[in-house]
C-alpha positions as CSV (number, residue, x, y, z in Angstrom):
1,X,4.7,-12.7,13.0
2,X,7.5,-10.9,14.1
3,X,11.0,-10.1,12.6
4,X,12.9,-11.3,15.2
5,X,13.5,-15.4,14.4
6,X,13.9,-16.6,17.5
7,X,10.3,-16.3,19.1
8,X,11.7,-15.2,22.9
9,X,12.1,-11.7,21.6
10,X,9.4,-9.8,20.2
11,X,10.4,-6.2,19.5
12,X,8.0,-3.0,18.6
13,X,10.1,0.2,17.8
14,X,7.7,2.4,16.8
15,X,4.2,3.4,19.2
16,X,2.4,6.4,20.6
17,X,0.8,7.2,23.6
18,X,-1.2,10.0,25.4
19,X,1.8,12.2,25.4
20,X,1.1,12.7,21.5
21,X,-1.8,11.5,20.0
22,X,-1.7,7.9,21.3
23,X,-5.4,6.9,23.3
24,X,-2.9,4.8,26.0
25,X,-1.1,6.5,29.5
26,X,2.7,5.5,29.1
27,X,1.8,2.8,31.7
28,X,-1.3,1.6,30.0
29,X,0.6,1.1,26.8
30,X,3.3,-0.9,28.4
31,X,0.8,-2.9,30.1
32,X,-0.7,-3.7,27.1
33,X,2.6,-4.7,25.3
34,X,3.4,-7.1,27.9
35,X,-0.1,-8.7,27.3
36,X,1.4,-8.8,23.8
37,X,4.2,-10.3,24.5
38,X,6.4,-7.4,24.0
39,X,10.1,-8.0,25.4
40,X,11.4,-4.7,23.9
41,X,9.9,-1.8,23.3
42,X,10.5,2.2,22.3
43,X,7.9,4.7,22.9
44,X,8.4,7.2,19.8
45,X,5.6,9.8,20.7
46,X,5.7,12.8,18.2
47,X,8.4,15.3,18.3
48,X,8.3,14.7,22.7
49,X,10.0,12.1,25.2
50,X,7.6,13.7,27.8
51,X,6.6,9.8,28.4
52,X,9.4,8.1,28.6
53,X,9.8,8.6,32.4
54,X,6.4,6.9,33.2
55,X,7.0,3.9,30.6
56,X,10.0,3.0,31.8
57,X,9.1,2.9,35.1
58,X,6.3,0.7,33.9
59,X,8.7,-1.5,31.4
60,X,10.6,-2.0,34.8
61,X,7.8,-3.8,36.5
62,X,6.6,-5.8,33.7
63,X,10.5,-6.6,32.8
64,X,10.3,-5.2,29.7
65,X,13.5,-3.7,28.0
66,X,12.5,0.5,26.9
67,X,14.4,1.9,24.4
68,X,14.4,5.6,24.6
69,X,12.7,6.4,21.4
70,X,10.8,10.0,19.7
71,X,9.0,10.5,16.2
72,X,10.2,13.4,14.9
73,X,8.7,15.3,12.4
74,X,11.0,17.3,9.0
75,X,11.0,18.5,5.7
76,X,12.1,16.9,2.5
77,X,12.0,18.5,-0.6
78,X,8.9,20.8,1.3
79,X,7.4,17.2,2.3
80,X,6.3,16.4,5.9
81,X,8.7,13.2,6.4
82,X,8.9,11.5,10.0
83,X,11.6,10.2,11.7
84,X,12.4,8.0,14.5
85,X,15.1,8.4,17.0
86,X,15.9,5.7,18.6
87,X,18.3,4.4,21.6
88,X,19.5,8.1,22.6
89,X,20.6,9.5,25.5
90,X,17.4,11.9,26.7
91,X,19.4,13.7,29.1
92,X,21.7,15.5,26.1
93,X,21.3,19.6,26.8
94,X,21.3,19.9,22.8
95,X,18.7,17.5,22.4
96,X,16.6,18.4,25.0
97,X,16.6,22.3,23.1
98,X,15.5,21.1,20.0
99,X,12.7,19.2,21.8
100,X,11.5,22.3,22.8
101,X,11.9,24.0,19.3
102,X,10.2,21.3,18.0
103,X,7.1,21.7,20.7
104,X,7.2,25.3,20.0
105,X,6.7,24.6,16.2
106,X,4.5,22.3,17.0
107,X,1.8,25.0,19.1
108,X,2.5,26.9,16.1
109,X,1.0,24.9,14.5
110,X,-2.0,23.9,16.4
111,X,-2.6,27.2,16.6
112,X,-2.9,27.6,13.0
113,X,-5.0,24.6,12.5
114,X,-7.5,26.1,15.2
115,X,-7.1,29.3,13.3
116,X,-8.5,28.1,9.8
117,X,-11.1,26.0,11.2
118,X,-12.1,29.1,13.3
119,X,-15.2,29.5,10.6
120,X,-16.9,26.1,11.6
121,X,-18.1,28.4,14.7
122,X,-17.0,26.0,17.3
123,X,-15.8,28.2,20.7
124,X,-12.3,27.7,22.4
125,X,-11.4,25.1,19.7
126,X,-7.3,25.0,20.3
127,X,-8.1,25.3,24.3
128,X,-11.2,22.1,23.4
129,X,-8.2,20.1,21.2
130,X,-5.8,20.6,24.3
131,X,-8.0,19.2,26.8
132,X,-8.8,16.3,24.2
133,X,-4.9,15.6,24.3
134,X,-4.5,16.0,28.0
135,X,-3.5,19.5,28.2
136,X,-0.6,18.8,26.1
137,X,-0.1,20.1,21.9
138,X,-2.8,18.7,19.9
139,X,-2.5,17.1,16.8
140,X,-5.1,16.6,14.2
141,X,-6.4,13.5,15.7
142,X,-7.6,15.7,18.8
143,X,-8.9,18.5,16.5
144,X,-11.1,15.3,15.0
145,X,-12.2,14.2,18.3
146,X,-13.6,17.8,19.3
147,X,-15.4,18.1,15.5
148,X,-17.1,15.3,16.6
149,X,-18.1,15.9,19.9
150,X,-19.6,19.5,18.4
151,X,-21.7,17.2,15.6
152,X,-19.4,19.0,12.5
153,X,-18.8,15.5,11.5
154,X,-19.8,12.3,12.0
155,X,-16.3,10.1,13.0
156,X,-12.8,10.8,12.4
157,X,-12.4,9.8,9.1
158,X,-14.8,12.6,7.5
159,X,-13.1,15.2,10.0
160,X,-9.8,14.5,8.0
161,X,-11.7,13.8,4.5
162,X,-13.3,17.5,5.0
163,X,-11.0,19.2,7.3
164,X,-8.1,17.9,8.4
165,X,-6.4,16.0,5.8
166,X,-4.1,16.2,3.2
167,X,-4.4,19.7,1.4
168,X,-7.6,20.9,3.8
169,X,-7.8,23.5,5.9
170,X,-6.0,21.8,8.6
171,X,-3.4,20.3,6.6
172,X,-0.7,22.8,7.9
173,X,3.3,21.6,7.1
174,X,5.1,24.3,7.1
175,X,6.6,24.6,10.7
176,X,9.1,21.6,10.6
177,X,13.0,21.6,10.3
178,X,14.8,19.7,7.3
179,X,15.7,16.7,7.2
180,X,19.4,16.8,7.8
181,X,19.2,19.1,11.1
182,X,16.2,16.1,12.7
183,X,19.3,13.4,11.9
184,X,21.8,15.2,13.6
185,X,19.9,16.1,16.5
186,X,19.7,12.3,16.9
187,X,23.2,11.6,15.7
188,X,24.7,13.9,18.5
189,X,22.6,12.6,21.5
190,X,23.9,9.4,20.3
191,X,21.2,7.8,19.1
192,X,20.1,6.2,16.0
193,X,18.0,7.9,13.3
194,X,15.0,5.9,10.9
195,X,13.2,6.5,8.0
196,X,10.2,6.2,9.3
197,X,6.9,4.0,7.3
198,X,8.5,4.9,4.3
199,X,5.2,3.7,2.0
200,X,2.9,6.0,3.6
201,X,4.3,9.4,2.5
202,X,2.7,8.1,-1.1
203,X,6.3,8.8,-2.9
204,X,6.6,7.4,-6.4
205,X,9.5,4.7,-6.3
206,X,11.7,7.2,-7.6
207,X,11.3,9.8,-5.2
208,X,11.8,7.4,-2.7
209,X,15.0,6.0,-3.5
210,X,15.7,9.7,-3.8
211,X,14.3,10.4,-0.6
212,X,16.3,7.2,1.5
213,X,19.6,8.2,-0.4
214,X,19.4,11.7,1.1
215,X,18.5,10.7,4.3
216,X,21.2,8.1,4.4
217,X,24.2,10.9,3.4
218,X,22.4,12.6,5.9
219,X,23.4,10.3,8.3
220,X,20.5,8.4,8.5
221,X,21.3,4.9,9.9
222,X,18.4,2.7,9.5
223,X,14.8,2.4,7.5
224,X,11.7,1.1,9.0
225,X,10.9,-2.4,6.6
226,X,8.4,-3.9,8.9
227,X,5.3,-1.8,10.0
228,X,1.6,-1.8,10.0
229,X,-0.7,-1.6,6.9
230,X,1.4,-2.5,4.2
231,X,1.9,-5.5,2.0
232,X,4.3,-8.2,1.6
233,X,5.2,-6.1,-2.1
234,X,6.0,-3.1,-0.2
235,X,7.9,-4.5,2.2
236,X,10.2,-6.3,-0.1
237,X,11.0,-3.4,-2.1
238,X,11.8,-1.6,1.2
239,X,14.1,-4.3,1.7
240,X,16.0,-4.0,-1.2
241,X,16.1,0.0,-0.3
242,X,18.1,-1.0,2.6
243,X,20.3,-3.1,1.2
244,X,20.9,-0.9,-1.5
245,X,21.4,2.2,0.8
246,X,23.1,-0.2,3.3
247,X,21.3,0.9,6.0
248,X,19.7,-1.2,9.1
249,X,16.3,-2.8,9.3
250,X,13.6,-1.3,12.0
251,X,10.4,-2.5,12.7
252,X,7.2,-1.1,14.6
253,X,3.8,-1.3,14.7
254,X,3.0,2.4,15.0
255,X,0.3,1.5,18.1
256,X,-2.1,4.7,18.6
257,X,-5.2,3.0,19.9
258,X,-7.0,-0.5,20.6
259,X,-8.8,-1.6,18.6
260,X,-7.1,-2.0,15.5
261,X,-5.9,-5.2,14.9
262,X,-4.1,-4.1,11.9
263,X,-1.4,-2.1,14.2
264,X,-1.8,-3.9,17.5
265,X,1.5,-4.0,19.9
266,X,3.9,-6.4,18.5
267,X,2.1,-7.8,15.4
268,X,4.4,-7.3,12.9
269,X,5.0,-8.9,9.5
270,X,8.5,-10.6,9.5
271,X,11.2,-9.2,7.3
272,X,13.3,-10.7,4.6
273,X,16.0,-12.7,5.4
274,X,19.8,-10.7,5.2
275,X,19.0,-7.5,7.2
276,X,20.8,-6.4,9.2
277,X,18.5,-5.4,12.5
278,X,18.7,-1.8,14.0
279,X,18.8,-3.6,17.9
280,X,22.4,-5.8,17.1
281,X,23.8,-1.5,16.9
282,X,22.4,-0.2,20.0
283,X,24.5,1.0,22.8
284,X,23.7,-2.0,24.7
285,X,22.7,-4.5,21.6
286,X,19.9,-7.1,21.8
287,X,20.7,-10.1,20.3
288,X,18.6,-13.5,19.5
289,X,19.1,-15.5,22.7
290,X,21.8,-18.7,22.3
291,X,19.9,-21.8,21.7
292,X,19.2,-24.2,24.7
């Protein structure tokens, strides 16, 4: 069930598509959230808006509402944390700059992945992982793909138990802004920053109060309660998080691929009563329909 109550909206503010490391075109991915039932929807590939021009052309046809959207990736206390922009204006020179700071950082750091997997012998690896993600950046996921494709390892989930994932070779964090300077590239192209999937940077409760009290004097607006893969427990102590911080409610599946019914396109565990949603504070707010 979704968060929205009344059932003629169904809102996803968090997905990914070929642009970063998402298996769905822009187009593809919007046809498949109408087939979901989608009425609003915000592609937030990583650290790029590069699809937002196809997707809303698509969201047009299918009349759904896009929200511009980007997943950006920062530094907390020398901890990759993500966060979503959402409802900004893409056409902001400043914005646009730190877009391509942020792509910079981010062939960086492909390049460094490819770099200390160079010993598994596997030729033109980076160029490989490029193709993989359409001639764009790759991201881990694509670096998977090609290990399996040369027979290093059997699916994706040994590539990132061997290789990839957190503390292996491949595990590499250290290109990313801090936090504060992601919010207020969002803050000044008029958008709305989130704490995004707060339970999956495996914080202690502690550290992420801690964390969610220095994104919010930050200027950190809003904190993602509903998402995929977590339990009714975490999401009601991420509700009180946002009460406590008083910050908005966000929700999102976090769509990468079919397939996974666990994070399809608007499937989304419905939030505790007495949020206060992200959408009722956009520039042009969506609010529940007036009853007939």
């Amino acid at each position: 069930m979704t968060i929205p109550q009344d059932p003629h909206l169904c809102i996803d503010l968090h997905c990914h598509s070929t642009a970063s490391d998402g298996a769905l075109s822009p187009a593809e991915l919007v046809e498949r959230a109408a087939s979901c039932g989608v009425t609003h929807l915000s592609l937030t590939d990583h650290d790029t808006i590069a699809g937002l021009a196809q997707a809303d052309a698509a969201a047009r046809a299918k009349g759904i509402m896009l929200i511009p959207g980007v997943e950006l990736s920062c530094l907390w206390k020398s901890r990759t944390i993500h966060i979503v922009g959402l409802d900004f204006d893409p056409e902001t020179d400043g914005f646009r700059k730190a877009l391509e700071h942020q792509n910079d950082n981010r062939w960086a750091r492909a390049r460094l992945i490819a770099d200390r997997l160079a010993k598994l012998g596997i030729d033109d690896l980076l160029a490989k992982a490029s193709e993989v993600a359409g001639g764009d950046v790759p991201g881990r996921p694509h670096f998977a793909k090609v290990l399996i494709e040369a027979g290093v390892v059997r699916n994706a989930a040994q590539a990132f138990k061997r290789y990839l994932g957190n503390g292996k070779p491949g595990d590499v964090k250290a290109f990313w802004p801090e936090l504060p300077e992601v919010v207020r590239w969002i803050t000044e192209a008029g958008g709305i920053a989130v704490l995004a999937h707060p339970r999956k940077y495996q914080l202690t409760a502690t550290k992420l109060r801690e964390l969610t009290a220095d994104f919010r004097r930050a200027g950190g607006r809003a904190i993602e309660v509903s998402t995929s893969g977590q339990s009714s427990g975490d999401m009601g102590f991420l509700a009180e998080l946002c009460r406590k911080e008083k910050l908005l409610a966000s929700q999102g599946s976090d769509f990468h691929f079919p397939g996974a019914p666990w994070c399809e396109l608007g499937r989304i565990m419905k939030m505790p009563d007495g949020l206060e949603p992200v959408w009722h504070s956009f520039r042009r707010p969506v609010l529940n329909p007036a009853p007939v």
